[in-house]
Structures are given as structure tokens and as C-alpha cells.
C-alpha positions as a Python dict, from the first residue, in 0.01 Angstrom:
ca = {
    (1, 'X'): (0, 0, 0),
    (2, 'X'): (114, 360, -68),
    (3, 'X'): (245, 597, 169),
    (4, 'X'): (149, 981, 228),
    (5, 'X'): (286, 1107, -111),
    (6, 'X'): (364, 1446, 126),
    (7, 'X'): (535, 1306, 375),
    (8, 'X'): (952, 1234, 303),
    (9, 'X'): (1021, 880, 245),
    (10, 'X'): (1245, 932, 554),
    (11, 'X'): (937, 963, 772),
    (12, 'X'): (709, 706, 563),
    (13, 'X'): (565, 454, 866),
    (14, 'X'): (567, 101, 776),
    (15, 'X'): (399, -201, 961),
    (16, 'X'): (550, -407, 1192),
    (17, 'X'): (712, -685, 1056),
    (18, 'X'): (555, -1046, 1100),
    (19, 'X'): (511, -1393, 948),
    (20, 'X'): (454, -1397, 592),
    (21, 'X'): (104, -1354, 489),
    (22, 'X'): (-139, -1414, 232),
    (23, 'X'): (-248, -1042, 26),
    (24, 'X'): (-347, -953, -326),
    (25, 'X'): (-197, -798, -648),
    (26, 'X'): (-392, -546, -818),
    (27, 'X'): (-553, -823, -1028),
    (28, 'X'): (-650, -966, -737),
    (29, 'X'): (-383, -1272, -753),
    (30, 'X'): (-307, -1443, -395),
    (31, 'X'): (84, -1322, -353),
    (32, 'X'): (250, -1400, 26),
    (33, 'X'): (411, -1090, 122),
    (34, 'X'): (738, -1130, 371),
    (35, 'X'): (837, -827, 551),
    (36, 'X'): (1067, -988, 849),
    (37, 'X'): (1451, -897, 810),
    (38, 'X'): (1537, -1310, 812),
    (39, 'X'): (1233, -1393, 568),
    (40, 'X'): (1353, -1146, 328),
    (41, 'X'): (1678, -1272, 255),
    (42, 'X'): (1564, -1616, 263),
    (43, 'X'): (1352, -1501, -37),
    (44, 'X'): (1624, -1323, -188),
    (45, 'X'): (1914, -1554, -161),
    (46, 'X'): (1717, -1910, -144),
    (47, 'X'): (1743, -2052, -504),
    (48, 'X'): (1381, -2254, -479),
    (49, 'X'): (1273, -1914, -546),
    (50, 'X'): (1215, -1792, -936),
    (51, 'X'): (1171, -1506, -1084),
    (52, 'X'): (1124, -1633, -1433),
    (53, 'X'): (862, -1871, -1349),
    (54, 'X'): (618, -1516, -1318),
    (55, 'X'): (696, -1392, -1651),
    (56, 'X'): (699, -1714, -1872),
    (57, 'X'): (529, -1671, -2169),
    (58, 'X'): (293, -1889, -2098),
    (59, 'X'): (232, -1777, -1755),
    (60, 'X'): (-98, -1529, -1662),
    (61, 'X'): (-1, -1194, -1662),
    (62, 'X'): (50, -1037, -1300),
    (63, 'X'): (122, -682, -1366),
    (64, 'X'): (45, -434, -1591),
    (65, 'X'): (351, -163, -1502),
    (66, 'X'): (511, -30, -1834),
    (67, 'X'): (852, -17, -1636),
    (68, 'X'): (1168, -99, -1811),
    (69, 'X'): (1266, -342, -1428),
    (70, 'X'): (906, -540, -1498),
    (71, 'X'): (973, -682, -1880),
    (72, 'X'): (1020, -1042, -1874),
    (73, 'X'): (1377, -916, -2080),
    (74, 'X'): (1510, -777, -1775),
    (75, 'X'): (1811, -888, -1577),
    (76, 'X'): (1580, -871, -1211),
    (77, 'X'): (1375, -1151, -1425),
    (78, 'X'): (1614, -1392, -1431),
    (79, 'X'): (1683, -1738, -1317),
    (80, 'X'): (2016, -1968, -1357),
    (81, 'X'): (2225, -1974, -1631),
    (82, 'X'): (2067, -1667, -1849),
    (83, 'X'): (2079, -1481, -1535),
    (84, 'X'): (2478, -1545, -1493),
    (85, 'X'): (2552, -1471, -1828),
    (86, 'X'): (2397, -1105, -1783),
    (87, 'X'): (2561, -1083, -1485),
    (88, 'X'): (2919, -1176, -1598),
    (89, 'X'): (2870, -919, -1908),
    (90, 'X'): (2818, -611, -1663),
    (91, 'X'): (3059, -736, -1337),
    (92, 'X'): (3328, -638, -1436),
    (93, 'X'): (3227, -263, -1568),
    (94, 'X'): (3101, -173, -1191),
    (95, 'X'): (3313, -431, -936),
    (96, 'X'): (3456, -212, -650),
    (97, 'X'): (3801, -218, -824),
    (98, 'X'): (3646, -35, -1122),
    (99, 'X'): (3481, 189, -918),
    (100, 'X'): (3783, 244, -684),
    (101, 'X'): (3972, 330, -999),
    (102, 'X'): (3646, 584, -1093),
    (103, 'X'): (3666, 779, -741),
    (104, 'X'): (3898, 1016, -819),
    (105, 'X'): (3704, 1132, -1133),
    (106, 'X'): (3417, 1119, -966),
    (107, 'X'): (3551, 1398, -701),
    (108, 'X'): (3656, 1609, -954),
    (109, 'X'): (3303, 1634, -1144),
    (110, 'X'): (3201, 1717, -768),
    (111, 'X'): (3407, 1959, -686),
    (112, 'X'): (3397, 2078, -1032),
    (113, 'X'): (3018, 2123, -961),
    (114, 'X'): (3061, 2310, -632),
    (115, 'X'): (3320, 2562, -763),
    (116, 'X'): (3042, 2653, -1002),
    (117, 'X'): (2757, 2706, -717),
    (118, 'X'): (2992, 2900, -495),
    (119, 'X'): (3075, 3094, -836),
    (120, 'X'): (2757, 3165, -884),
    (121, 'X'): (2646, 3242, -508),
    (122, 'X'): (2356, 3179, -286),
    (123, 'X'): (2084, 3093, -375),
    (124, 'X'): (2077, 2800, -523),
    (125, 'X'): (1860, 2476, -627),
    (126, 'X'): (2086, 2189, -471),
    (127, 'X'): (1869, 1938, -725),
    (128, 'X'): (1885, 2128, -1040),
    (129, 'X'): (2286, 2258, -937),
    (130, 'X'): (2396, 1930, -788),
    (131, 'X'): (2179, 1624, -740),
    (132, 'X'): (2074, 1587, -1098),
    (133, 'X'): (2403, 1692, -1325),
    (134, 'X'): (2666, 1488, -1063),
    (135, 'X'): (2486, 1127, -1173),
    (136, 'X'): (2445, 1258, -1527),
    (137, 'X'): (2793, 1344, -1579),
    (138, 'X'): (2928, 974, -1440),
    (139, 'X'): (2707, 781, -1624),
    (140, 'X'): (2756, 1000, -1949),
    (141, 'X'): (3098, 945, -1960),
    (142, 'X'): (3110, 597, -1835),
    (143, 'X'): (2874, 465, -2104),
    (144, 'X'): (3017, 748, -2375),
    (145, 'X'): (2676, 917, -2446),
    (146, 'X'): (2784, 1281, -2435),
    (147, 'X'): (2661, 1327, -2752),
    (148, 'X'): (2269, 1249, -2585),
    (149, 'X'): (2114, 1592, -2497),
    (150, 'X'): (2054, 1511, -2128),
    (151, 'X'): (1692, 1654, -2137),
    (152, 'X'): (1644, 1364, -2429),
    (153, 'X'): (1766, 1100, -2124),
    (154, 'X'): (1555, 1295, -1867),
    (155, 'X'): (1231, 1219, -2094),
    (156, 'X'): (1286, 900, -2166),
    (157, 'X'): (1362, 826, -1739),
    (158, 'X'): (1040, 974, -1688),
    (159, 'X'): (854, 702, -1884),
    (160, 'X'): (1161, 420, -1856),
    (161, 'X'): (1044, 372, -1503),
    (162, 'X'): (669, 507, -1490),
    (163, 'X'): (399, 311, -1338),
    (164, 'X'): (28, 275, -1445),
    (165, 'X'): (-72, 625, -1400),
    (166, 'X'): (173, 768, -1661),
    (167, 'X'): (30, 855, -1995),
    (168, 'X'): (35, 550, -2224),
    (169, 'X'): (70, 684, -2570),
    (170, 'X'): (350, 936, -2440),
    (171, 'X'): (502, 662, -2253),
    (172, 'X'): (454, 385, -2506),
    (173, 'X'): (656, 643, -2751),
    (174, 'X'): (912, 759, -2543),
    (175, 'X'): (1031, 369, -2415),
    (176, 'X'): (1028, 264, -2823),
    (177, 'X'): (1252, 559, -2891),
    (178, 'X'): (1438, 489, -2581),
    (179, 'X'): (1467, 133, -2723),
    (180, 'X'): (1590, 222, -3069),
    (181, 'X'): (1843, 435, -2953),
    (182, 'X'): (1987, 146, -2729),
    (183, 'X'): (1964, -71, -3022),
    (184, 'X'): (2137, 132, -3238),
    (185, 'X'): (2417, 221, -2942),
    (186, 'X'): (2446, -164, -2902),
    (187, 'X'): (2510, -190, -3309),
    (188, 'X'): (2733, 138, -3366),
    (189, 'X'): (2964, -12, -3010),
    (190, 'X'): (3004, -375, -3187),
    (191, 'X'): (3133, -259, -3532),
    (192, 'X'): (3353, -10, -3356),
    (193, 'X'): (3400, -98, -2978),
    (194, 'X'): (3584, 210, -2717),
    (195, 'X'): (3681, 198, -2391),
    (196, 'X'): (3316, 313, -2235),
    (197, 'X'): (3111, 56, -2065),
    (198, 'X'): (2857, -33, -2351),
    (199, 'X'): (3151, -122, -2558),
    (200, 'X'): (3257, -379, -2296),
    (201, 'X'): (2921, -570, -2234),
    (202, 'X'): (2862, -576, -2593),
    (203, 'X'): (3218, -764, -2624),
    (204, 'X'): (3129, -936, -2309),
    (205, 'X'): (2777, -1035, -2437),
    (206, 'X'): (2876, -1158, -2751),
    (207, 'X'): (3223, -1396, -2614),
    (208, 'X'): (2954, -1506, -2370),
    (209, 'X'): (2715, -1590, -2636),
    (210, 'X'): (2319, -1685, -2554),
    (211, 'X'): (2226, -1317, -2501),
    (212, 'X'): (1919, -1275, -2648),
    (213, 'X'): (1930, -908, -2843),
    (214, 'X'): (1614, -791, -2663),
    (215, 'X'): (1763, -877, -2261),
    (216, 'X'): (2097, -698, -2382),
    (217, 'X'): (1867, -395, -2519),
    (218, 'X'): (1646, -413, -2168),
    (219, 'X'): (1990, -421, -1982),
    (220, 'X'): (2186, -132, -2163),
    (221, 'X'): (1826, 99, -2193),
    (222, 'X'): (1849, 43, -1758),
    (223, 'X'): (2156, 172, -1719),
    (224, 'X'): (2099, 492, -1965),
    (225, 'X'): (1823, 592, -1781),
    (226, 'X'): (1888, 473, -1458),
    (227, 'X'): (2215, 532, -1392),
    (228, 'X'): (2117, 887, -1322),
    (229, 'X'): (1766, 860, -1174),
    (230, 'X'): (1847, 661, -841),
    (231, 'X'): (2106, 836, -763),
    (232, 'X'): (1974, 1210, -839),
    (233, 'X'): (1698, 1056, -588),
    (234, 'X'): (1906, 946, -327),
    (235, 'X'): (2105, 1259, -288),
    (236, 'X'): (1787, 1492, -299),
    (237, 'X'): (1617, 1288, -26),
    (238, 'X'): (1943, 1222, 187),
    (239, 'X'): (1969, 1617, 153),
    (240, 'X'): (1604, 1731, 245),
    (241, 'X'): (1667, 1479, 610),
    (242, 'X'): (2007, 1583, 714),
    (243, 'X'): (1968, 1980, 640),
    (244, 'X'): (1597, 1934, 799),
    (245, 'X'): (1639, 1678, 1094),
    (246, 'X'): (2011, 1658, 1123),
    (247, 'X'): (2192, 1923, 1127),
    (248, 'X'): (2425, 1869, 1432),
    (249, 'X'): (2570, 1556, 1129),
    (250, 'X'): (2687, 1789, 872),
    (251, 'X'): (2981, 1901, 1025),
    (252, 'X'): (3147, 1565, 1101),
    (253, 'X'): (3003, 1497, 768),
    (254, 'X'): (3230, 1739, 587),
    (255, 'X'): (3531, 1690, 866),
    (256, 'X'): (3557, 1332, 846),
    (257, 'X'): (3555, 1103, 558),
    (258, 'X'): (3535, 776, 728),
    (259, 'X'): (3227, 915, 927),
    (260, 'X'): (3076, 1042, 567),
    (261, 'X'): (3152, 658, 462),
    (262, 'X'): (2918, 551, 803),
    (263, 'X'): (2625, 811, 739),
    (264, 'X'): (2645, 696, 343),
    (265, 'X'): (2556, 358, 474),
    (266, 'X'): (2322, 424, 771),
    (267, 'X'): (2096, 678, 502),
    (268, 'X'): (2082, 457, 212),
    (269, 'X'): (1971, 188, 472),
    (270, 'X'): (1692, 420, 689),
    (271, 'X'): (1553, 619, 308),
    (272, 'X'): (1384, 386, 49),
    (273, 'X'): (1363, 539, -283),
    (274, 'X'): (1005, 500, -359),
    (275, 'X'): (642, 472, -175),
    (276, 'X'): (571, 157, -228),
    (277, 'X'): (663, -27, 64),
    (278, 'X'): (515, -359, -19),
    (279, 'X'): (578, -389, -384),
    (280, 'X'): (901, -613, -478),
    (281, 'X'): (970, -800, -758),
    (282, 'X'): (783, -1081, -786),
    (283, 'X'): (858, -1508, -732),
    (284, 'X'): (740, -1777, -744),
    (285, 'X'): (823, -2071, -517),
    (286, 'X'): (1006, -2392, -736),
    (287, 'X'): (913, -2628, -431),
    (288, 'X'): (731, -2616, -87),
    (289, 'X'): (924, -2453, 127),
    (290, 'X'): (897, -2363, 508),
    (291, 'X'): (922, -2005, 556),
    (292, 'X'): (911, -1819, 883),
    (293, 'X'): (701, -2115, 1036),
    (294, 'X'): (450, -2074, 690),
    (295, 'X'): (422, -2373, 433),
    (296, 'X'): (456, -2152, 90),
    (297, 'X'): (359, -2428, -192),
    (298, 'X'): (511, -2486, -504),
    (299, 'X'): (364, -2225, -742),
    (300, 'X'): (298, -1983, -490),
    (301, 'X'): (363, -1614, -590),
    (302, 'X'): (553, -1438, -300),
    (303, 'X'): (665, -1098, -275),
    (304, 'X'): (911, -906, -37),
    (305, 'X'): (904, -592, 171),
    (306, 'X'): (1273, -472, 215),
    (307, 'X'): (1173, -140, 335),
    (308, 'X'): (974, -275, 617),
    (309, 'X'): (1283, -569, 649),
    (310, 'X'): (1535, -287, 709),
    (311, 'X'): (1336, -144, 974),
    (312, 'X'): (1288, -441, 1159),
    (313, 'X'): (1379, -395, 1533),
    (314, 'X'): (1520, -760, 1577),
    (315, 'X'): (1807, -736, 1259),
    (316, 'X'): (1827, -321, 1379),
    (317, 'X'): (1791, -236, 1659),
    (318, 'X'): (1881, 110, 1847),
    (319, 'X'): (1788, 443, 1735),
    (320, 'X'): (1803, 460, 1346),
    (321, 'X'): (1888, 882, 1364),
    (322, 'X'): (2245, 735, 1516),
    (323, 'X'): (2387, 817, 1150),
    (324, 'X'): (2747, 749, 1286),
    (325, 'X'): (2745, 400, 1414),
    (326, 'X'): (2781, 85, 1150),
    (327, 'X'): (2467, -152, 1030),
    (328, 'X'): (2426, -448, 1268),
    (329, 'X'): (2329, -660, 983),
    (330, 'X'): (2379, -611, 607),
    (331, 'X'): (2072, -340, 419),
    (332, 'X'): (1852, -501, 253),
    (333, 'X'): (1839, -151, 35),
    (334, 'X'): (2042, -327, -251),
    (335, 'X'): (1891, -669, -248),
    (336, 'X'): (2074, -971, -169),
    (337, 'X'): (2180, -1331, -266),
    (338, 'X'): (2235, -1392, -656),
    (339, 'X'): (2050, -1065, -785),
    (340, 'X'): (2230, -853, -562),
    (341, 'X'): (2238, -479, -718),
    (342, 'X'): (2546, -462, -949),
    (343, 'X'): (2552, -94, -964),
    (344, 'X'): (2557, -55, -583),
    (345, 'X'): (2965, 32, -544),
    (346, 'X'): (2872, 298, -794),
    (347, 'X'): (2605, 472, -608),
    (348, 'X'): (2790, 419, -302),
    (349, 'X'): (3111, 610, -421),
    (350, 'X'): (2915, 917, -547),
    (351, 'X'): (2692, 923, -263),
    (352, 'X'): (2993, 918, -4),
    (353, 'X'): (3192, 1168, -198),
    (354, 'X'): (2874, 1384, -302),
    (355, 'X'): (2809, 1421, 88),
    (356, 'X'): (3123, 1436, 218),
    (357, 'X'): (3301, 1740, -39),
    (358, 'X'): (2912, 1918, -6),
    (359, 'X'): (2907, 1946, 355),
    (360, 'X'): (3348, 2015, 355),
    (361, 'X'): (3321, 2300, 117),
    (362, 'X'): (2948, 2446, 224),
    (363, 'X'): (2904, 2389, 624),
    (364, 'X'): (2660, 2624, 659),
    (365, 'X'): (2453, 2527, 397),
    (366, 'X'): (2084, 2518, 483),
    (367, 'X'): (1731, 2512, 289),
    (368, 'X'): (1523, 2796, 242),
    (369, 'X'): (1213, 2568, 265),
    (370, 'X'): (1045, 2333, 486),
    (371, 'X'): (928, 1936, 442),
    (372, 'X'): (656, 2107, 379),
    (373, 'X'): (683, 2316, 144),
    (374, 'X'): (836, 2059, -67),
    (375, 'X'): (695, 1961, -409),
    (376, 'X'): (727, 1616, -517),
    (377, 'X'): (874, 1456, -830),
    (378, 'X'): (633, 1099, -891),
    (379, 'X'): (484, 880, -1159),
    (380, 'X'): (811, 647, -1171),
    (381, 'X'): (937, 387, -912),
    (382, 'X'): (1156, 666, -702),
    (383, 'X'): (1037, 977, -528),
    (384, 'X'): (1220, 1289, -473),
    (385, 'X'): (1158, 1662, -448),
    (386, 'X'): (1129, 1825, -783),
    (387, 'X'): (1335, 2144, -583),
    (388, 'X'): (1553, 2221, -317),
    (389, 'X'): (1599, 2585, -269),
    (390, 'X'): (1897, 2654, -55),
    (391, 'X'): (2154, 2914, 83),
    (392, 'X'): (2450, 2971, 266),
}
């Protein structure tokens, strides 16, 4: 069920956690829903759990979401072999010692970024001057796109990830251009390959062999669109909490990089990215299997709630505003098991630098509006303010 769309997602109230139990899709299909932390990996990393099963082509449709994540061609879709064979052509482009070797770049498009907003003076919109071109700029570059006019990227992420109430037609358009541009990126890379990311899946892809040209399209469009849109999110909603609710953080923030490393961690943990707390990918159970003390039978759709997982009091317990003391037990914010987020050393990295050179080279940086005041950007997967007016 939704949350308050006004309310930030790092106040959005979630049930108590509890056995797994029997709800309904939209279409009214039985799904068990798991929300305890334990349950949820089980799900996540227990094998006897499919996620191709749900999107067979012979199997009843169970969602009708336009998003890019829910084709049956996508890499979250994935069982066994086909799965690995994605997996393998993208590892290497984002393991942490690519992205270790990316960090330094990274800072420099940040603190290329703030010497323009301290150019330019107070005030300024910390989305539209920070949040939004930092993400843009990385995944640009990394999968060679410069040529791309970013508000061309920007439309298609609108209707990449939009959910039911987007427009159709406009949608339907913008994901088939969105699709033959990819195509045609995936075509133009193999007859002459660089050294940008696209270049190596393609060569990856193709020594791997058994990639189906519509997954490798599915995988590539992702990372276009989404490469920026998560992370523009993050940032925007990490910002509105810690220059609203936690201000005595943001000068160890900008002091201390280890400590920037901790609050990176604790945040992307405590602030999901979207409203809907009880909507994960879908799977279906290969065998019965005991579950939290429930019998889930073979066939059984089941569902996970990792935003109500992470905020379970047995796996976390303590006050979840202590922003400087590590995770007791891995977030569930990134997944787990085999489909474990591949991009997550990415986001990590520009998150932890992001925060950490922001609150070093502005400490008195504040927002010129309240929580609420602010006007929210929805109709995808991720929520985040559409503006964040600020001074200093």
C-alpha cells in the first residue's frame, strides 16, 4: 500500500514486521508478502525461489507496469544460467576495483560542480545545481553518451520507469525511442567498440554468447536511464533529512571522511527510494518450502518488503537517527543473494563523496524551505523533491 505522497520517504511509517502472509496484487492474484529482516533474505538468496517462473510466456499476466525493471527481458527476471551470463557481461564494468579506480574522477566532477555554485552564489537549487548533473555526468561518460542531450535521457527516465498512471501513448513512444536508440548504441559499439562501458558488455555479451538481443537492449536501456535517476533521488532525499532533521551531522560529515563513509551507509539503509513499501519484484516458489514457520507451496507467488525488512527492530535495533554507528546486519536496500544490485559500489562512491566534499566545502549550507513546502517529483518507481531551494 502507498504511503502519504507528502510526507519524506524518511518519515514514511511502515507495519511491523511479521510472518509472511497471504495479500493480493492489483488483479487480485493471492501473492505472500514477507516483511521480516530473516524472511527477506531467505527469499532473496534461497534458489527454490524464481523469478522467471512469473513472466513465462505462458504464464498469466500479474502486472500491468510499463517499467523498463518489470519486462520479462530484464536482468531482475532472471533465473540460472541466463541470469549469470547477464551478470558476468556487466561485473566487471562496476566491481569495486572499477569503481575504486572511478573515485577520483568522480571527485573532480564534484568539486567541479561546487566551484560553479559558490561561483555563482547563494541561492541555489541543490537538485537542479547538484543532485541531478553529478549522476548525469558519471554515467555520461562511463557509457560514452555525451553526444545524448541530457533533457532527451531525462524524458525517456520519466517514462523508462513510470507506473500505471503515466500517460500510455506518451510513454509507449518515449520507451520505443528509448529502445531504438539502445539498439542502435548496441550496433554502432560492436562494429567499432571504445573503452566506455557499452563497448565492454557488448564484447562481453557476444564472447559469452546466448544473449538474447532484446535482454541486452532491456539491460543497456536500464543503465541509460537509470544510472542517473536513483542516484539524483538518493542525494535529494538524503539532503532534504540531514539539512531538515540533522543538522548537528553535517559538520562531522564534511570533517571526516570515514564518518561520511558511516552516514552513506546508515541513510541509504533508513531512506527507500520509492512509496511503495510492499511492492518487490515478484517469485514464485520452485518447491514447498517452510518459511518463517509458513508452508509456501510450489507455485505460490511471493513478494518481499525490504523497506519494512530494514526497519525491523530484531536485525536493527537502536535508534536509526544514530547516523554514525555501522549496520548491525547487512541493508537489505540493494537486495541480496544472486540478484544482488550490481551498480551498488557505484552509487555508493558518489553518494559518499557527493556528501562528504558538499558538507566540507558548504558547512553552513541550509534550505530555504520546509518538508513542507516541498513539491514532489512521482509517476516512476523513485520519489524525490522536484526542488531544493537553498543558501549559505
Amino acid at each position: 500500500m502507498p504511503a502519504d505522497l507528502t510526507v519524506p520517504l524518511h518519515r514514511v511509517v511502515t507495519p511491523a514486521p511479521g510472518p509472511p502472509r497471504l495479500t493480493a496484487l492489483p488483479n487480485g492474484a493471492p501473492v505472500w508478502l514477507v516483511t521480516r529482516y530473516d524472511d527477506v533474505r531467505q527469499v532473496l538468496s534461497d534458489s527454490r525461489f524464481g523469478r522467471s517462473p512469473v513472466h513465462a510466456p505462458d504464464a498469466a499476466p500479474v502486472t500491468d507496469s510499463p517499467s523498463l525493471l518489470d519486462s520479462r527481458d530484464a536482468i531482475g527476471q532472471q533465473d540460472g544460467d541466463v541470469h549469470l551470463r547477464l551478470r558476468r557481461a556487466i561485473s566487471r564494468a562496476f566491481s569495486p576495483r572499477a569503481v575504486a579506480h572511478l573515485r577520483p574522477w568522480v571527485a573532480s566532477v564534484i568539486d567541479g560542480l561546487l566551484d560553479d555554485l559558490v561561483t555563482q552564489g547563494p541561492p541555489a537549487d541543490l537538485v537542479a545545481d547538484f543532485a541531478l548533473p553529478l549522476p548525469c555526468a558519471v554515467i555520461h561518460r562511463l557509457l560514452a553518451i555525451d553526444d545524448i542531450p541530457i533533457d532527451q535521457v531525462l524524458h525517456w527516465a520519466e517514462h523508462a520507469f513510470a507506473d500505471t498512471d503515466a500517460a500510455a501513448k506518451q510513454g509507449a513512444h518515449a520507451r520505443d525511442e528509448l529502445n531504438d536508440f539502445t539498439a542502435e548504441l548496441i550496433t554502432k559499439r560492436r562494429r567499432s567498440p571504445g573503452d566506455d562501458v557499452v563497448s565492454a558488455i557488448v564484447q562481453a555479451s557476444d564472447l559469452e554468447g546466448g544473449i538474447p538481443q532484446a535482454q541486452l537492449v532491456n539491460l543497456i536501456a536500464t543503465m541509460v536511464v537509470g544510472g542517473h535517476d536513483t542516484t539524483m533521488t538518493m542525494i535529494s532525499n538524503i539532503l532534504l533529512y540531514l539539512l531538515t532533521e540533522q543538522r548537528q551531522a553535517w559538520t562531522r560529515l564534511g570533517a571526516d571522511e570515514e564518518a561520511a563513509a558511516l552516514l552513506t551507509e546508515r541513510v541509504l539503509h533508513q531512506i527507500p527510494l520509492g512509496d511503495w513499501v510492499e511492492r518487490g519484484r515478484l517469485l514464485a516458489a520452485l518447491e514447498d518450502i517452510d518459511l518463517g514457520g509458513v508452508t509456501i507451496r510450489a507455485g505460490d507467488l511471493v513478494t518481499t518488503d525490504r523497506v519494512t525488512a530494514n526497519r525491523d527492530p530484531d536485525a536493527f535495533p537502536g535508534d536509526p537517527d544514530d547516523l554514525f554507528t555501522p549496520l548491525p546486519n547487512p541493508s537489505l536496500s540493494f537486495g541480496a543473494g544472486r540478484h544482488y544490485c550490481l551498480g551498488t559500489w557505484l552509487a555508493r562512491a558518489e553518494l559518499q563523496l557527493a556528501l562528504h566534499h558538499l558538507a566540507r566545502r558548504l558547512p553552513t549550507l541550509r534550505l530555504t524551505i520546509g518538508t513542507d513546502d516541498v513539491l514532489w517529483r512521482r509517476g516512476t518507481i523513485t520519489r524525490s523533491p522536484v526542488r531544493l531551494p537553498a543558501t549559505w
